[in-house]
mmCIF file of the N, C-alpha and C atoms, coordinates in Angstrom:
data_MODEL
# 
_entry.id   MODEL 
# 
loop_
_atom_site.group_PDB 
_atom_site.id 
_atom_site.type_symbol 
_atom_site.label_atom_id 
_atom_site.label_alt_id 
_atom_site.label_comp_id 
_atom_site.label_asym_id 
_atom_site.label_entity_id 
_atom_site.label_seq_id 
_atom_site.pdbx_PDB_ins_code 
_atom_site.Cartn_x 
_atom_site.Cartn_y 
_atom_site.Cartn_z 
_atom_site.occupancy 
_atom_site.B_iso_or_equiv 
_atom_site.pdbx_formal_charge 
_atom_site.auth_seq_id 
_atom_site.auth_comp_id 
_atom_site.auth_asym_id 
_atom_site.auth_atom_id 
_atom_site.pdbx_PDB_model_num 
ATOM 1   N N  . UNK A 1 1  ? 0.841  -1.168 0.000  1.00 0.00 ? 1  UNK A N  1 
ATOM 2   C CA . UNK A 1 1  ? 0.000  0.000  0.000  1.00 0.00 ? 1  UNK A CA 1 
ATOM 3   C C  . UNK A 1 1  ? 0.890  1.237  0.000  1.00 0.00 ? 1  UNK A C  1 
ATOM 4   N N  . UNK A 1 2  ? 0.830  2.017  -0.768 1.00 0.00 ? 2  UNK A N  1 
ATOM 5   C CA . UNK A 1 2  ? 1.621  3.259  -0.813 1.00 0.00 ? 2  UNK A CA 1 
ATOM 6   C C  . UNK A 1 2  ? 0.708  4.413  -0.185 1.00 0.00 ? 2  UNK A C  1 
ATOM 7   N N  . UNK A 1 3  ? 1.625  5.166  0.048  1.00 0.00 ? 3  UNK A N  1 
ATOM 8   C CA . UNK A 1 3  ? 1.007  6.432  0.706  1.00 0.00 ? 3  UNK A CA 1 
ATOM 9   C C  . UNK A 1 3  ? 0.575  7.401  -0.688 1.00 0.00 ? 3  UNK A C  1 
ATOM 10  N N  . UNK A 1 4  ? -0.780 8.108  -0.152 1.00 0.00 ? 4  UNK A N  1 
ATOM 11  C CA . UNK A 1 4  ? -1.044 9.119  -1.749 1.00 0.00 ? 4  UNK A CA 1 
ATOM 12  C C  . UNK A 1 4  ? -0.505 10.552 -1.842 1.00 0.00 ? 4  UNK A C  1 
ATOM 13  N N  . UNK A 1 5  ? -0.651 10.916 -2.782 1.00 0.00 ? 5  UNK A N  1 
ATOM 14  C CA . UNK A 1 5  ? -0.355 12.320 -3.291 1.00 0.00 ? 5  UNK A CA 1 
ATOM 15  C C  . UNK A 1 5  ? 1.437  12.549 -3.229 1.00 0.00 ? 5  UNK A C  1 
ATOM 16  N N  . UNK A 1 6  ? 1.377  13.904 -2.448 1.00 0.00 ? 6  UNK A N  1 
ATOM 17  C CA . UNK A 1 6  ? 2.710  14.038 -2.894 1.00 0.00 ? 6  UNK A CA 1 
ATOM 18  C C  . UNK A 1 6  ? 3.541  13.593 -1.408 1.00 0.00 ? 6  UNK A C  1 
ATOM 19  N N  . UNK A 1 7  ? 3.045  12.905 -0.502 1.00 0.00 ? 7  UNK A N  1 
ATOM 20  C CA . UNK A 1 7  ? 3.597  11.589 0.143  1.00 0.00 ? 7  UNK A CA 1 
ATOM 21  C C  . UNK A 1 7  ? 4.375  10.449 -0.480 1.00 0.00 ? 7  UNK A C  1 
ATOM 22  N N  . UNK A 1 8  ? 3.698  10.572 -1.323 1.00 0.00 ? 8  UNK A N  1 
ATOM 23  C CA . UNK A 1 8  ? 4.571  9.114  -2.137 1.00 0.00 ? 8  UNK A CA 1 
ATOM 24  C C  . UNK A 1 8  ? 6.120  9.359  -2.420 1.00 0.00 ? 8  UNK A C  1 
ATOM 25  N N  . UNK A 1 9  ? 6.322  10.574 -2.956 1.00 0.00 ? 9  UNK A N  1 
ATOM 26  C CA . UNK A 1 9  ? 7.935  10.839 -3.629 1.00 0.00 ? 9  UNK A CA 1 
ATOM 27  C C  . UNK A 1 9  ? 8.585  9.983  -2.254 1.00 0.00 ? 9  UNK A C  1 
ATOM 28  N N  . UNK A 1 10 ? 9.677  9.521  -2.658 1.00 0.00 ? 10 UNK A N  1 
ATOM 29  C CA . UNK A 1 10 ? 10.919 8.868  -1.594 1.00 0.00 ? 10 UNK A CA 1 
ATOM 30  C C  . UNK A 1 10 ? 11.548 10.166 -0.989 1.00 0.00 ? 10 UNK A C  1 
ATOM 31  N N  . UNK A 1 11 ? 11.839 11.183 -1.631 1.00 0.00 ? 11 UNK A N  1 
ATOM 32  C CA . UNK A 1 11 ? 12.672 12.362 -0.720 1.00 0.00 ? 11 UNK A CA 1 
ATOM 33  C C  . UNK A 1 11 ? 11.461 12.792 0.138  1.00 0.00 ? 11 UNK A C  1 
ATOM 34  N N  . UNK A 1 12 ? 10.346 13.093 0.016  1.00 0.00 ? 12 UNK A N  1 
ATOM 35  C CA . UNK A 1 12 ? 9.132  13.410 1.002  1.00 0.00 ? 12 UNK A CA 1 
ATOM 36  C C  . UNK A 1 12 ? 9.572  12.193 2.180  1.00 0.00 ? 12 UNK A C  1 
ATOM 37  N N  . UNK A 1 13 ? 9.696  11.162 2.032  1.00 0.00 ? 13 UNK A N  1 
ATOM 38  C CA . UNK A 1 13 ? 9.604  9.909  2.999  1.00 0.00 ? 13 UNK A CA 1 
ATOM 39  C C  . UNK A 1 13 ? 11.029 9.646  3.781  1.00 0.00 ? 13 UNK A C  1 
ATOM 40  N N  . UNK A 1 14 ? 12.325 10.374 2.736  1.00 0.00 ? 14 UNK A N  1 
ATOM 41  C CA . UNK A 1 14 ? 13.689 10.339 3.471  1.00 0.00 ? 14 UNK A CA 1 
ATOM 42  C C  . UNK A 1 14 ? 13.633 11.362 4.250  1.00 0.00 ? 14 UNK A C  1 
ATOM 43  N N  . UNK A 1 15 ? 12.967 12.704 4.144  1.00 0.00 ? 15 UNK A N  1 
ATOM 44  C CA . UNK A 1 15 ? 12.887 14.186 4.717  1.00 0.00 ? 15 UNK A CA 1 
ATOM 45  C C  . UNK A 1 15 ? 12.150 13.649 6.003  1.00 0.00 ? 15 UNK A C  1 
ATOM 46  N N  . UNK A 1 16 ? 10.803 12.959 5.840  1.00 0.00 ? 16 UNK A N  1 
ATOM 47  C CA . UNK A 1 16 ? 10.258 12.815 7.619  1.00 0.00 ? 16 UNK A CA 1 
ATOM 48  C C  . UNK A 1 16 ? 11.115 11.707 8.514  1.00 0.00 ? 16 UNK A C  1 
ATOM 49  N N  . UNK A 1 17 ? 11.731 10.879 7.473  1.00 0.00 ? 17 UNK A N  1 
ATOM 50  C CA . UNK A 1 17 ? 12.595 9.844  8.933  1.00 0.00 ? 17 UNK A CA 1 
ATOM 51  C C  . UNK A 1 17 ? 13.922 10.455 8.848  1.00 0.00 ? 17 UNK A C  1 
ATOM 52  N N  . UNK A 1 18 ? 14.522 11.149 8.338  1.00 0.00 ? 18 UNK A N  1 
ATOM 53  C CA . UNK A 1 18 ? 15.308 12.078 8.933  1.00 0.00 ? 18 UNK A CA 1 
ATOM 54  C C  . UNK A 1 18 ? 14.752 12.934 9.748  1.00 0.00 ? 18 UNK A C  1 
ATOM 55  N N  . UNK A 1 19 ? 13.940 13.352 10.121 1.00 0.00 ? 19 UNK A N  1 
ATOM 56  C CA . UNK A 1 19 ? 13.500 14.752 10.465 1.00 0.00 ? 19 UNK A CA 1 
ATOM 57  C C  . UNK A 1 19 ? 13.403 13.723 12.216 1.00 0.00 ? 19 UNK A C  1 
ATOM 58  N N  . UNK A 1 20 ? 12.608 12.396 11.442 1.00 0.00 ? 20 UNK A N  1 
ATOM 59  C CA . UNK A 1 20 ? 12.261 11.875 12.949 1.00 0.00 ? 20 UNK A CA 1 
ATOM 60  C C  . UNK A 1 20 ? 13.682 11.172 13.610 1.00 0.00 ? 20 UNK A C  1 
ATOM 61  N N  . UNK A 1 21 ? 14.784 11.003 12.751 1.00 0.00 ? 21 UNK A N  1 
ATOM 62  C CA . UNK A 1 21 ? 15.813 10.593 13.519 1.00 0.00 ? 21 UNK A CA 1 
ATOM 63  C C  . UNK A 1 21 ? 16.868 11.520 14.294 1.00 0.00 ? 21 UNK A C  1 
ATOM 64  N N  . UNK A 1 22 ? 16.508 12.417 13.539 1.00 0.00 ? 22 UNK A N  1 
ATOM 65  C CA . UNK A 1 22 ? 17.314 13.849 14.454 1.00 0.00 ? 22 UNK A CA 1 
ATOM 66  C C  . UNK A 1 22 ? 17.043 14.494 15.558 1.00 0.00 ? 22 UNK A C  1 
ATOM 67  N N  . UNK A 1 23 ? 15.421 14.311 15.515 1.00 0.00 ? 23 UNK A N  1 
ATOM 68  C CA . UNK A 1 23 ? 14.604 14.922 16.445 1.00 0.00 ? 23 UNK A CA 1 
ATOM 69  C C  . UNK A 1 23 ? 14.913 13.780 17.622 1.00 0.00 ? 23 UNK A C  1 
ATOM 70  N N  . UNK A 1 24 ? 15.011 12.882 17.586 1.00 0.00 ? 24 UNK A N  1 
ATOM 71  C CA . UNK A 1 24 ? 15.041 11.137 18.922 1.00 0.00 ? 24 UNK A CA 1 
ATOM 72  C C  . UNK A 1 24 ? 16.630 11.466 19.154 1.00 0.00 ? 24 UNK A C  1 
ATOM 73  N N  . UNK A 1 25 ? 17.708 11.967 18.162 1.00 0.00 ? 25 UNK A N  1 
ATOM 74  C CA . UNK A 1 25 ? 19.228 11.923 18.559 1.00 0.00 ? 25 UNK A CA 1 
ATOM 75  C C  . UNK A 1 25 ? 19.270 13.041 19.593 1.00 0.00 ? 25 UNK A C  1 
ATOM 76  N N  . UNK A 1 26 ? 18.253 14.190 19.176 1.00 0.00 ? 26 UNK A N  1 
ATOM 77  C CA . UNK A 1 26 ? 18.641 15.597 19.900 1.00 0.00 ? 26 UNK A CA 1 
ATOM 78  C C  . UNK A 1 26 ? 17.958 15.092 21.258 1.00 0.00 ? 26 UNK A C  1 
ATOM 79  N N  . UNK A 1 27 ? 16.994 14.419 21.372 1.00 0.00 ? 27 UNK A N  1 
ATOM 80  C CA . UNK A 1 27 ? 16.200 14.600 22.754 1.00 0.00 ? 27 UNK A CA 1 
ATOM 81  C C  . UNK A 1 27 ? 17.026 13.367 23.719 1.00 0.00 ? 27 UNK A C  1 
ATOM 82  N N  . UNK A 1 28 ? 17.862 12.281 23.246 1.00 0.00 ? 28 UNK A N  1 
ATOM 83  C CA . UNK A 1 28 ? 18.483 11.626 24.016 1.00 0.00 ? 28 UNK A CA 1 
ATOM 84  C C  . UNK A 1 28 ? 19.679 12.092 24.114 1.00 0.00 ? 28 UNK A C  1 
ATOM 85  N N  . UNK A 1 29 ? 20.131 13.260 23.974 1.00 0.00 ? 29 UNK A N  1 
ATOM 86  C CA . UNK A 1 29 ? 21.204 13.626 23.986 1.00 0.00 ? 29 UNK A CA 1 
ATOM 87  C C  . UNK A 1 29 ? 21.191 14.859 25.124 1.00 0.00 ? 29 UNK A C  1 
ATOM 88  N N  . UNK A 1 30 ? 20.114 15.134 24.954 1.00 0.00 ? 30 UNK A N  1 
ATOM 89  C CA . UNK A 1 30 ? 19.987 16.412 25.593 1.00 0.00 ? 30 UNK A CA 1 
ATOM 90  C C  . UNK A 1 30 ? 19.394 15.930 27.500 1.00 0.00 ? 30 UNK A C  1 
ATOM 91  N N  . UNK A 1 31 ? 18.640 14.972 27.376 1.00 0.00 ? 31 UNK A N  1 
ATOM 92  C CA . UNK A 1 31 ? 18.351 13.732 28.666 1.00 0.00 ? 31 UNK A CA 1 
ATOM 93  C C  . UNK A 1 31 ? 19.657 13.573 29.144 1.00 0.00 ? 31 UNK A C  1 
ATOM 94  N N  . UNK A 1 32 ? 20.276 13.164 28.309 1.00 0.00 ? 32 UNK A N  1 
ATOM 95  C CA . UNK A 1 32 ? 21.577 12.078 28.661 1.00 0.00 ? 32 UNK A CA 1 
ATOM 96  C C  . UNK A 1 32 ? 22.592 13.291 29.025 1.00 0.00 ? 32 UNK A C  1 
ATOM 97  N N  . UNK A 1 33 ? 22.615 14.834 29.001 1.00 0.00 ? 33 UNK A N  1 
ATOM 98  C CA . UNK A 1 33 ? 23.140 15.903 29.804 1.00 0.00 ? 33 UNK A CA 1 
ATOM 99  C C  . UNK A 1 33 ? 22.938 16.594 30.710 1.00 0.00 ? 33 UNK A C  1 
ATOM 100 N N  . UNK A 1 34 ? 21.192 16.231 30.532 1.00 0.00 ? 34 UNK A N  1 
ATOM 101 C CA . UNK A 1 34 ? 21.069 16.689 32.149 1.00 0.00 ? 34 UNK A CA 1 
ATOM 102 C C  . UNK A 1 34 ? 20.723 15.759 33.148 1.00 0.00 ? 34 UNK A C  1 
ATOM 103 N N  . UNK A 1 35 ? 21.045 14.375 32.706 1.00 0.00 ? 35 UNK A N  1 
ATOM 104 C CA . UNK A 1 35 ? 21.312 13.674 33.684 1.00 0.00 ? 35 UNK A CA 1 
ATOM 105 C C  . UNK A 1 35 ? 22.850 13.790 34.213 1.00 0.00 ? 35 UNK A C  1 
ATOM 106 N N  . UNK A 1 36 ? 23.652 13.914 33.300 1.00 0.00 ? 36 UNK A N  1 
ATOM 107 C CA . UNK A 1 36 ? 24.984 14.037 33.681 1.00 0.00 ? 36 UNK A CA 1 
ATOM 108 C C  . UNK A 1 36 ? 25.076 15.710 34.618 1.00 0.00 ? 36 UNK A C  1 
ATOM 109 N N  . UNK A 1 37 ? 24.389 16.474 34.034 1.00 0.00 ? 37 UNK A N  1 
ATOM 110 C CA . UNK A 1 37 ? 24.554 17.925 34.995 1.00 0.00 ? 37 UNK A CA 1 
ATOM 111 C C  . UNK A 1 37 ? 24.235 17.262 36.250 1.00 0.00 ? 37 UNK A C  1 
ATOM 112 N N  . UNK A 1 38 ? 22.862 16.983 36.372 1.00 0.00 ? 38 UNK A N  1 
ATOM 113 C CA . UNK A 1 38 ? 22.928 16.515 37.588 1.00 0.00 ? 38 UNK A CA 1 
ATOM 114 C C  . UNK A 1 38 ? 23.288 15.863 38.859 1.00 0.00 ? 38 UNK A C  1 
ATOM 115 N N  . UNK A 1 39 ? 23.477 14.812 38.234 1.00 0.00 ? 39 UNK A N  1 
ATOM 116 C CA . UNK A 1 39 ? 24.894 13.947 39.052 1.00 0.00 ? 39 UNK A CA 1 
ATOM 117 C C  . UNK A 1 39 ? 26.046 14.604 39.137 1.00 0.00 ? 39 UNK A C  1 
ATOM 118 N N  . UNK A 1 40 ? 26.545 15.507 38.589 1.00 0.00 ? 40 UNK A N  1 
ATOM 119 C CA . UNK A 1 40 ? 27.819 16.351 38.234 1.00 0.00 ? 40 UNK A CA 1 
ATOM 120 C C  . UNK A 1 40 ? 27.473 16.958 39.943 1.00 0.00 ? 40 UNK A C  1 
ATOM 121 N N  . UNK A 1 41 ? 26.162 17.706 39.622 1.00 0.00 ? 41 UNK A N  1 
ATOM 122 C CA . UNK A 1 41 ? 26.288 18.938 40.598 1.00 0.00 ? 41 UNK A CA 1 
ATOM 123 C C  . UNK A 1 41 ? 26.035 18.042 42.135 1.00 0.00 ? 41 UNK A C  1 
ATOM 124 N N  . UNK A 1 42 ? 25.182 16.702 42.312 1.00 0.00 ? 42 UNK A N  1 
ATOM 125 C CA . UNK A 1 42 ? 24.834 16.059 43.360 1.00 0.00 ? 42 UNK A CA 1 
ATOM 126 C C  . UNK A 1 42 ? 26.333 16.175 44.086 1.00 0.00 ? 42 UNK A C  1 
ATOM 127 N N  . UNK A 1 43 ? 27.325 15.652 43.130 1.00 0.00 ? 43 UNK A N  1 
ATOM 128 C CA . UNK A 1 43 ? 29.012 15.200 43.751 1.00 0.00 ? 43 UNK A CA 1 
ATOM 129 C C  . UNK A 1 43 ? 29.837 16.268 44.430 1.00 0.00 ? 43 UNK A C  1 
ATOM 130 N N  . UNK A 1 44 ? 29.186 17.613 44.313 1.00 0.00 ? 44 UNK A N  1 
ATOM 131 C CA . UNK A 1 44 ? 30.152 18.341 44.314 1.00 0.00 ? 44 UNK A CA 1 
ATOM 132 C C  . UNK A 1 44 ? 29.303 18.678 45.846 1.00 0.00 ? 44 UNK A C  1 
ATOM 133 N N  . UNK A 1 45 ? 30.610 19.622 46.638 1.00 0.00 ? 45 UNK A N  1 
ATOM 134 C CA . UNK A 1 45 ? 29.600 19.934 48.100 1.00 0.00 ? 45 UNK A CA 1 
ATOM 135 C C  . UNK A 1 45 ? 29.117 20.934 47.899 1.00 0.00 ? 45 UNK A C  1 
ATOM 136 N N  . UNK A 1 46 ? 28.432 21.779 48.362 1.00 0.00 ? 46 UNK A N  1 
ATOM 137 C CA . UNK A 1 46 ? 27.102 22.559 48.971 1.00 0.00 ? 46 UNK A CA 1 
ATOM 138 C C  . UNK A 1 46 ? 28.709 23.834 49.174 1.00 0.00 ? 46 UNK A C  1 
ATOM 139 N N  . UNK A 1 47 ? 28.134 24.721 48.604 1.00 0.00 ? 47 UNK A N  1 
ATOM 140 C CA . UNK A 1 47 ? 28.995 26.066 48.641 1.00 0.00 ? 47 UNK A CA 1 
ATOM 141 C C  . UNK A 1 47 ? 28.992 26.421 50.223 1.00 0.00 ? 47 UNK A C  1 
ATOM 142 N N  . UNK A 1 48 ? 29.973 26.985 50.544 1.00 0.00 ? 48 UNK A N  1 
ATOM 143 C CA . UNK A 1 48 ? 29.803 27.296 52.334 1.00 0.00 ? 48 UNK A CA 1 
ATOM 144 C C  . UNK A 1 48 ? 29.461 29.070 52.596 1.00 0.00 ? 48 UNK A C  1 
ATOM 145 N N  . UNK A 1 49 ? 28.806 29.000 53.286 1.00 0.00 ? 49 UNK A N  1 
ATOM 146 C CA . UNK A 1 49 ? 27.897 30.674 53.593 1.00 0.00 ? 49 UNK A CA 1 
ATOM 147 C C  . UNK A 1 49 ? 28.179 30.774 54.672 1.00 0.00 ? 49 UNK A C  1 
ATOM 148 N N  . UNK A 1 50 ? 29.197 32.335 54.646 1.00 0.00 ? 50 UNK A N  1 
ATOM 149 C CA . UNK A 1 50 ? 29.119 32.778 55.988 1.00 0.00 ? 50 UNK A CA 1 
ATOM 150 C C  . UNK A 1 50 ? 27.668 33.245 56.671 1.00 0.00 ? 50 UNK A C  1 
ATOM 151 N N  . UNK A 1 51 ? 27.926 33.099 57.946 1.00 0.00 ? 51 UNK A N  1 
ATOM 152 C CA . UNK A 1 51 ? 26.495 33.546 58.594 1.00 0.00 ? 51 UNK A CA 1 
ATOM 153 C C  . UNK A 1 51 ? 27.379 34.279 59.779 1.00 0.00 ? 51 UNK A C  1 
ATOM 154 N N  . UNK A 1 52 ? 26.837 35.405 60.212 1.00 0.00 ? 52 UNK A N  1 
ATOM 155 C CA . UNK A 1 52 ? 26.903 36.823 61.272 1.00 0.00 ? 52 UNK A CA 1 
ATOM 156 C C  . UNK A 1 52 ? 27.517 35.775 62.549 1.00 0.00 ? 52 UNK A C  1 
ATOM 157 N N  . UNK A 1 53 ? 26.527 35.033 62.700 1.00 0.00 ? 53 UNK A N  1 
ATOM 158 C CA . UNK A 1 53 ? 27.109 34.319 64.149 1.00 0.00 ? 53 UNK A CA 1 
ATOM 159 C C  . UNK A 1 53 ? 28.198 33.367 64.334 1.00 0.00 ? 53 UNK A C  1 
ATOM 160 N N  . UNK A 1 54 ? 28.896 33.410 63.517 1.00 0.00 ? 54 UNK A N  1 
ATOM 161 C CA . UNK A 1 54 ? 30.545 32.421 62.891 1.00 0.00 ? 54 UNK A CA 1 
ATOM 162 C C  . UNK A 1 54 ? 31.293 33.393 63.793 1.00 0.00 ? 54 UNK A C  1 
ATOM 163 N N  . UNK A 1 55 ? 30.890 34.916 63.515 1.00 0.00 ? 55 UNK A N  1 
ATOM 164 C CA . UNK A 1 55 ? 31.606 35.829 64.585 1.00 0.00 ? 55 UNK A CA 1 
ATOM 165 C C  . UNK A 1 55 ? 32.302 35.876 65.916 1.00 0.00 ? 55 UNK A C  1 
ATOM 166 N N  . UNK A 1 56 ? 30.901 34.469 66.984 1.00 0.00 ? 56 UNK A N  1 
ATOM 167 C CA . UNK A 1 56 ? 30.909 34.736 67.948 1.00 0.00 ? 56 UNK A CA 1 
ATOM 168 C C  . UNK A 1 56 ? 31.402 33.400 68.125 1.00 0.00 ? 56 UNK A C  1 
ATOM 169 N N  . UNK A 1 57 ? 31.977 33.346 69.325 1.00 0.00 ? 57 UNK A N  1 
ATOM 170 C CA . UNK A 1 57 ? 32.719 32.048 69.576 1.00 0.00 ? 57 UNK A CA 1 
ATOM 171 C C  . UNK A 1 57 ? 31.422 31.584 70.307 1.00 0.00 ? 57 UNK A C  1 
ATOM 172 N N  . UNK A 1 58 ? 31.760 29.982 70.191 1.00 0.00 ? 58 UNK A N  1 
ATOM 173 C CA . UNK A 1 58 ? 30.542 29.264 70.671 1.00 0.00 ? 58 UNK A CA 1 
ATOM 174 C C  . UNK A 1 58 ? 30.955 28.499 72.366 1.00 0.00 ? 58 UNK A C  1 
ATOM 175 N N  . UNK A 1 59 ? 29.865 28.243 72.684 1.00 0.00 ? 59 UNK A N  1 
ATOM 176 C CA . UNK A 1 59 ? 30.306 27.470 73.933 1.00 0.00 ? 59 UNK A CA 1 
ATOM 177 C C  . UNK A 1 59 ? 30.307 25.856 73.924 1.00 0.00 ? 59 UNK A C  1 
ATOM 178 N N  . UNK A 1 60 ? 31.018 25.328 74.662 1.00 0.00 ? 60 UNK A N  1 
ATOM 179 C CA . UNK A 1 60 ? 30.974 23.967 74.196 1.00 0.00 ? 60 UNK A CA 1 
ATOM 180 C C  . UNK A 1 60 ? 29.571 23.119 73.983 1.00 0.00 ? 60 UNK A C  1 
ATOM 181 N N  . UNK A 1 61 ? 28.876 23.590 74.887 1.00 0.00 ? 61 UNK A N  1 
ATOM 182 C CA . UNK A 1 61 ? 27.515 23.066 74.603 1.00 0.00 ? 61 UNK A CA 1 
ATOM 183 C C  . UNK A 1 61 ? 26.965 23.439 73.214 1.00 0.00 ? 61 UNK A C  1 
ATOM 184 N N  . UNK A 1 62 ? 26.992 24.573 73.087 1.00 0.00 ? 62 UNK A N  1 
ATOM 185 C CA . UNK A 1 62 ? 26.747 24.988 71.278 1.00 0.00 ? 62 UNK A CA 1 
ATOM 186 C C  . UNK A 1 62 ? 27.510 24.101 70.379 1.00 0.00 ? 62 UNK A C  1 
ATOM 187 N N  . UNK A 1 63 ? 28.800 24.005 70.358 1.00 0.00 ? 63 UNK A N  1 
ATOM 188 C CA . UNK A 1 63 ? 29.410 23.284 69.795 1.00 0.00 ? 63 UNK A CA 1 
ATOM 189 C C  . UNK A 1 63 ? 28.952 21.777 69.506 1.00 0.00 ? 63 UNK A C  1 
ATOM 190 N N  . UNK A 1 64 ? 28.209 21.264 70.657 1.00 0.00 ? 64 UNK A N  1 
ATOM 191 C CA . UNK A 1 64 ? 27.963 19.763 70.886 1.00 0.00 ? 64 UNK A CA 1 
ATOM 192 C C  . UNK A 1 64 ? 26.795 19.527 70.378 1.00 0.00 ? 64 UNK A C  1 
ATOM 193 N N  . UNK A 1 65 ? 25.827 20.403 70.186 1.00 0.00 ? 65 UNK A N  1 
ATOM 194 C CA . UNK A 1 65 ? 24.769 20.906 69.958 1.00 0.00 ? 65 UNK A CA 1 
ATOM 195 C C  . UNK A 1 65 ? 25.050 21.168 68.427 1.00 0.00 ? 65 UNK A C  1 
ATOM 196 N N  . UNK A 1 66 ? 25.610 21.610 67.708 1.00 0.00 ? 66 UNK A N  1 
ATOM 197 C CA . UNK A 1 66 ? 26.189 21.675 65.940 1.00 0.00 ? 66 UNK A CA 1 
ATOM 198 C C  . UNK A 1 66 ? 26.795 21.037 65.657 1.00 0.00 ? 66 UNK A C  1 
ATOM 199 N N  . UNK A 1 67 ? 27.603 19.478 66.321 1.00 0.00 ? 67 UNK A N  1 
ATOM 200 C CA . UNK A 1 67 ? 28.063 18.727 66.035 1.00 0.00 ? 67 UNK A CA 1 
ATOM 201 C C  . UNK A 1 67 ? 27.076 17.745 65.607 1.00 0.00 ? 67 UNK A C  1 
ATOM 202 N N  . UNK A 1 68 ? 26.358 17.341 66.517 1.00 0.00 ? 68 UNK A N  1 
ATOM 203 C CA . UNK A 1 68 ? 24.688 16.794 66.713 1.00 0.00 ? 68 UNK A CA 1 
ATOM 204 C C  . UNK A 1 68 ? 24.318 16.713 65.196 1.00 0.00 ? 68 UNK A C  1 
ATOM 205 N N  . UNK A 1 69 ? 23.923 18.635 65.059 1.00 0.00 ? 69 UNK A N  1 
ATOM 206 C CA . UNK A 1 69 ? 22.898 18.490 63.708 1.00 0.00 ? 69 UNK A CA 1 
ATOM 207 C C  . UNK A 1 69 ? 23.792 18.058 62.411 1.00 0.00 ? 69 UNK A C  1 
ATOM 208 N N  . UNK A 1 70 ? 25.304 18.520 62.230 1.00 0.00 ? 70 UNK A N  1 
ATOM 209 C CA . UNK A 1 70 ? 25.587 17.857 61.226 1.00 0.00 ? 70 UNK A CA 1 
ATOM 210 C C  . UNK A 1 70 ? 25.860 16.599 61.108 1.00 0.00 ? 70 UNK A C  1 
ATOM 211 N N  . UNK A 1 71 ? 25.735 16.070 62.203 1.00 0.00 ? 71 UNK A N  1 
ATOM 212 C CA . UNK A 1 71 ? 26.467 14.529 61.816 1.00 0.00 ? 71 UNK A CA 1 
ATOM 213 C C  . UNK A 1 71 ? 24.859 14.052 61.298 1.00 0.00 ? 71 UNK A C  1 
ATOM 214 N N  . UNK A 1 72 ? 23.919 14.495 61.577 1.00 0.00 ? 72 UNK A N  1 
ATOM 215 C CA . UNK A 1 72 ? 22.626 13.915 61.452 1.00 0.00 ? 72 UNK A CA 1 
ATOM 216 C C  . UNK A 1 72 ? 22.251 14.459 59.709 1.00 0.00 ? 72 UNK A C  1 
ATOM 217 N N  . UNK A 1 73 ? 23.088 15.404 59.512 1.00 0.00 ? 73 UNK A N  1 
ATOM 218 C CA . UNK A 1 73 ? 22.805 15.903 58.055 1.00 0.00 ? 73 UNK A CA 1 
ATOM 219 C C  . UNK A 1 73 ? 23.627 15.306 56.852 1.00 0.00 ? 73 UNK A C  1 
ATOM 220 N N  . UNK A 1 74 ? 24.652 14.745 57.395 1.00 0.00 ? 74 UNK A N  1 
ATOM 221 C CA . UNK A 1 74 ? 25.983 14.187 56.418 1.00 0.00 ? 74 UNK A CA 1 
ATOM 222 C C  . UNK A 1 74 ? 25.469 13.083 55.922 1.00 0.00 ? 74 UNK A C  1 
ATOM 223 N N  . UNK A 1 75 ? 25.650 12.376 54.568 1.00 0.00 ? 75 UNK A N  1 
ATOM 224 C CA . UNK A 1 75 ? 25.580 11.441 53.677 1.00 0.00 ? 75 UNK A CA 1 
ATOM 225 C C  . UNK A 1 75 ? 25.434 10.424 54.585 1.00 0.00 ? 75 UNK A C  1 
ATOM 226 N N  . UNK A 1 76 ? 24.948 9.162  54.390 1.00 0.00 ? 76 UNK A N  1 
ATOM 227 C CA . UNK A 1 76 ? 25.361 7.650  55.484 1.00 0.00 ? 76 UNK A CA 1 
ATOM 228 C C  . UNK A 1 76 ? 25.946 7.360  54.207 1.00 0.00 ? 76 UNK A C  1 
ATOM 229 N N  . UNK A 1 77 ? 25.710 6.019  54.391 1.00 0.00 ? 77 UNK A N  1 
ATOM 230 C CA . UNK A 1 77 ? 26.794 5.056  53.825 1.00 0.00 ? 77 UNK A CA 1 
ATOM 231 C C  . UNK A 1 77 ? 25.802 4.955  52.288 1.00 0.00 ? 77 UNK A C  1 
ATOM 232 N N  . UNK A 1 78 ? 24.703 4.745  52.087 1.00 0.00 ? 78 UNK A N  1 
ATOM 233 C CA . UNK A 1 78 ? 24.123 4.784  50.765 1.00 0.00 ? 78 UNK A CA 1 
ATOM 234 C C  . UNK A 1 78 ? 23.563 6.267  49.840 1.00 0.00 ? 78 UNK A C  1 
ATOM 235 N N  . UNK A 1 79 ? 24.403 6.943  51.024 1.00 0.00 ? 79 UNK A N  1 
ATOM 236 C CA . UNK A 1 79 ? 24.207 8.027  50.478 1.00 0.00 ? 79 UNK A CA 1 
ATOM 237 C C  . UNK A 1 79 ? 22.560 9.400  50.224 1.00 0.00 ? 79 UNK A C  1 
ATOM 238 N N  . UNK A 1 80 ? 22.220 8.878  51.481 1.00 0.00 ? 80 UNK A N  1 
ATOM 239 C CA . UNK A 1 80 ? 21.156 9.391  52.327 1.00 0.00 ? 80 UNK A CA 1 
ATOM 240 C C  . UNK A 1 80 ? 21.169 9.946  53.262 1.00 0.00 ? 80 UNK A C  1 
ATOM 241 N N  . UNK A 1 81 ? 20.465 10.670 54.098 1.00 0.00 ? 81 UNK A N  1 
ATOM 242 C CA . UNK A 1 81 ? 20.590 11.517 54.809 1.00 0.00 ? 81 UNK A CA 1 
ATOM 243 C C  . UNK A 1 81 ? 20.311 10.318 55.935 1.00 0.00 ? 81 UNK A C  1 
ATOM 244 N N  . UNK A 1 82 ? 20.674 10.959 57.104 1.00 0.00 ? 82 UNK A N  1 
ATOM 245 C CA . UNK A 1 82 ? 20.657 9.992  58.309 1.00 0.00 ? 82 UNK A CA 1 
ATOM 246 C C  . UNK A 1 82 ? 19.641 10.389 59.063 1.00 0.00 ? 82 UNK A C  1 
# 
């Protein structure tokens, strides 16, 4: 069964599966970078921000007390929060 009118020519029919193979190369290509951005940026650490109260020296209880929350914030072993 052929396709009608001016569907039929072969360059009409090479023009849409090109058109459709370029269009599937660009969109897995473009997936397949921002999956890589992403993982890129997951690996890298968390920029560090001063904050006003870095100023003030802490007391050991503060200290023990911010030791606390980050150890509870740091990666575990599969790479989850704890």
């Amino acid at each position: 069964m052929s396709l009608p009118g001016q569907f039929s020519d072969p360059r009409v029919i090479t023009l849409f599966g090109l058109l459709a193979v370029s269009t599937a190369a660009w969109l897995a290509l473009g997936l397949r970078a921002r999956v890589r951005d992403r993982r890129d940026r997951a690996r890298t650490p968390l920029e560090r921000v001063w904050h006003p109260q870095e100023s003030i020296p802490l007391t050991p209880a503060e200290e023990h007390a911010f030791g606390q929350v980050v150890s509870r914030l740091s990666p575990g072993s599969a790479g989850r929060l704890r």
